[in-house]
N, C-alpha and C positions, 0 to 999 in steps of 0.2 A: 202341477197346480191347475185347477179345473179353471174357466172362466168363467163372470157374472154376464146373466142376462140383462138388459138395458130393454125397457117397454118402450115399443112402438106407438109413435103419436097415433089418437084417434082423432075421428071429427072432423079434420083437416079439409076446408076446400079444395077443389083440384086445381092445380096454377092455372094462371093466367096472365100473360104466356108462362111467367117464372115466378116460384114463390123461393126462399131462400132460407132456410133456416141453419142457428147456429147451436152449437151443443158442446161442451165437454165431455169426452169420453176418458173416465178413469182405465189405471190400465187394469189389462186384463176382462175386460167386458167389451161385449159384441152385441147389437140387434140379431132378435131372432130370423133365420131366414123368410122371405119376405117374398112379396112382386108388388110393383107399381099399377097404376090407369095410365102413367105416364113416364117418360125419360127421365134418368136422376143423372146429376152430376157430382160426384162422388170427391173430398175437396176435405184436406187439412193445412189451416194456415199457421199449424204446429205441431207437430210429432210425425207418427207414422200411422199410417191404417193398415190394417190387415183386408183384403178382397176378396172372398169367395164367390163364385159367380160362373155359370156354363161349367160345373167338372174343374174348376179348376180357381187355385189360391195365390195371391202375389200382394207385395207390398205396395204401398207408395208415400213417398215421401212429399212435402210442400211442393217441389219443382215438379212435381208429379198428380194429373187427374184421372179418374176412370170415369167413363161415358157409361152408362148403364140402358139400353133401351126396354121401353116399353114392353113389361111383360114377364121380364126378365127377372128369376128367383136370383136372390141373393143374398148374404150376410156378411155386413162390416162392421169391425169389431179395433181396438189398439191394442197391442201387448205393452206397451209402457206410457199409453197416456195421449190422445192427440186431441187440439182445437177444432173441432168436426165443421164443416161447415157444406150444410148437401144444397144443390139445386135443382128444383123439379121444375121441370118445362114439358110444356104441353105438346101433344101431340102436331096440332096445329102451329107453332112457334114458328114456322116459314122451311122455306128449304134451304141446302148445303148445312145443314149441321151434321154430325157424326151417322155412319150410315148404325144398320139394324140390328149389330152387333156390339160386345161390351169392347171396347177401346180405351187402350191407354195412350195419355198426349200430355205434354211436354205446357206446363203453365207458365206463361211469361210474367215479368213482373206488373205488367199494365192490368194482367188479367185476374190476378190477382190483390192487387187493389182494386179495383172494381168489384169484385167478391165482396171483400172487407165491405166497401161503402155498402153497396146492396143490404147486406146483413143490418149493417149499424140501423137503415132507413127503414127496415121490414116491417110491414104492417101501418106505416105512417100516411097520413093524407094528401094524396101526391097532386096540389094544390095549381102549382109552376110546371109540371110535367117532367118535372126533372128527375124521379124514379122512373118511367118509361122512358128517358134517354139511356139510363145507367143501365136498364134492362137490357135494350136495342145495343149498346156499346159490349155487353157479357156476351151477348148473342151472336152480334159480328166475331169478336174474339174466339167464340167455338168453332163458327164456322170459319177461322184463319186458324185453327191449331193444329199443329204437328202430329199425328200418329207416333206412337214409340213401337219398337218391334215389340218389347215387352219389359214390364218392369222387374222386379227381384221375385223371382218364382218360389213359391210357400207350397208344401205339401199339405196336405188336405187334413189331415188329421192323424190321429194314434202317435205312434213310438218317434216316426221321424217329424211331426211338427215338434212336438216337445224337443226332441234335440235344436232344430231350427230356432226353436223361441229362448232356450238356452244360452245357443251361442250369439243371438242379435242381444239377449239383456247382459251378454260377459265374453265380448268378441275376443278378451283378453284370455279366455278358457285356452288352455294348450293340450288338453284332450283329442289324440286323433282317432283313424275307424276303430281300432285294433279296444279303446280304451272305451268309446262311445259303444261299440256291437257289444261288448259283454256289460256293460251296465244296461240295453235294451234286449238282452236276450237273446241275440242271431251274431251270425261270425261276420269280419270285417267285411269279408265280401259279399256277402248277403247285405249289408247295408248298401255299399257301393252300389250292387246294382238295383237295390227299392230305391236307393237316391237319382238315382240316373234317370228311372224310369217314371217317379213322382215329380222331379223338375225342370228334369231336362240339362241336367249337368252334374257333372261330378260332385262330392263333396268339398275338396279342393278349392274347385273354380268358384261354387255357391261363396264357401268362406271367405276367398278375395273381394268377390265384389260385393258380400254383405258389408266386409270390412270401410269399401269402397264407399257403400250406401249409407253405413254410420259415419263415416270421417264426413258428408256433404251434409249429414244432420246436426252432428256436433259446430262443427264451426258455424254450423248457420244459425245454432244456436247461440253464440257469442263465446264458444272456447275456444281457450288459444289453440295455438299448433302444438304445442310441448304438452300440454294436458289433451291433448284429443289424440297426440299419439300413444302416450300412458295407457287412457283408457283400453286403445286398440289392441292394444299387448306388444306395441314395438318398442325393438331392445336400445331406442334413441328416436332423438325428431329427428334425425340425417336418416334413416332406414326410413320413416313417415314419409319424411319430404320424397327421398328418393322414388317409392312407390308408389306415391299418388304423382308425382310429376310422370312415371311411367305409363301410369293409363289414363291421366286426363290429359296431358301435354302441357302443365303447367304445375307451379308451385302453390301449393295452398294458400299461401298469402295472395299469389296472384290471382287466384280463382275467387278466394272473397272481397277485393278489393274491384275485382270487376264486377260483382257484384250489387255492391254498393256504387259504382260512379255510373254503371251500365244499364240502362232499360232494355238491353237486348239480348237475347238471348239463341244461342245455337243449340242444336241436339247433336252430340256425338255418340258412335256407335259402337260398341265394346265389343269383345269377344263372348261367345256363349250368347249373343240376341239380349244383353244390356245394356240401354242405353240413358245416357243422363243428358239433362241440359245444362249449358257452359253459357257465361257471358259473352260476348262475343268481342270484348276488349282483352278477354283472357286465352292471348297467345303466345306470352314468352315462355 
């Protein structure tokens, strides 16, 4: 399935320091590749984005932003749908914010309501000065944000994004190399290693932690455990629970519960260089 293009605003002032806008991205549609006058902060406060940027394509999820600096070609797009919400900050906006490279980092919940409010106030006459505080408050919070080593690594294009976009819209797919190389035309191993070498990890490892990456989307989107395990393709919620407690260190219940009582948040660091943010009350 091809994607739709989405037109890029015209006319647009350049921020000052931050202009904030929001947008629905249907799925399967991407802005055309692009550059700024200025730094984007790249931000869904539902679903997932797709990131092309320097050679190379990764996902992110809400708990997840990308830094985009000044200059920088790129194209973001959703394969199933996200709440888009970009911030452009000026070059001048102060110093300690993300250095001159695209950056992925770890959004806490503070930082993300502030997003929210910023957007809801966009464009309104900032009377009290209390849109220049929320700005100054977004701003401090970048300059406090965590680096991730990196988020869910996307192949660039042709035969292996298509599989990659396959199995994120039906993680439940039980098609392995041997089933995936001849419905793409090349032998299982010839996939293995274009995947190895487009992401930097096996097929395997990629499916875990995609699986990993939709279980932290699903619940946080308000499904239960017994239905977000379905989805996943697990053959029970005791296999669910058991495997997400193996690499998060907690039970899903307890990772969304921290969630909701927690405004704090950790980054923990996976195997393969992925890493997600954790509540930081979600330790049993």
């Amino acid at each position: 399935m091809t994607w739709e293009t989405i037109e890029a605003p015209h006319g647009l002032a350049p921020p000052n320091p931050m202009t904030v806008r929001a947008q629905s991205i249907p799925a399967r549609h991407c802005f055309p590749e692009h550059a700024h006058c200025w730094n984007q902060v790249v931000y869904a406060i539902s679903g997932v984005l797709t990131v092309t940027a320097e050679g190379s394509s990764f996902v992110i999820s809400p708990e997840q932003a990308a830094w985009l600096p000044t200059g920088l070609r790129h194209r973001v797009g959703s394969l199933l749908g996200a709440e888009f919400r970009s911030l452009w900050i000026a070059e001048d906006a102060g110093d300690g914010l993300p250095a001159a490279n695209p950056t992925v980092f770890g959004v806490s919940p503070l930082l993300k309501a502030l997003i929210i409010e910023a957007a809801e106030i966009e464009g309104e006459e900032d009377r009290d000065g209390y849109a220049g505080r929320i700005t100054h408050l977004i701003l401090d919070q970048l300059r406090r944000a965590r680096p991730l080593p990196a988020a869910l690594p996307w192949p660039r294009g042709g035969a292996l994004a298509a599989l990659c976009e396959a199995l994120y819209a039906d993680p439940a797919d039980p098609r392995g190399p041997e089933e995936w190389g001849l419905m793409l035309g090349m032998s299982a191993r010839t996939l293995a290693r274009r995947f190895v070498a487009e992401t930097g990890m096996s097929l395997r490892s990629w499916r875990r932690r995609m699986r990993l990456f939709r279980a932290i989307e699903l619940l946080g989107g308000g499904l239960g455990v017994t239905r977000t395990a379905m989805e996943l393709g697990y053959g029970s919620t005791s296999a669910f629970v058991y495997a997400f407690r193996l690499e998060m260190g907690c039970s899903p219940q307890t990772y969304m519960r921290g969630r909701r009582e927690d405004g704090g948040v950790r980054v923990q660091s996976l195997p393969d260089g992925i890493s997600v943010a954790i509540p930081q009350s979600s330790t049993s």
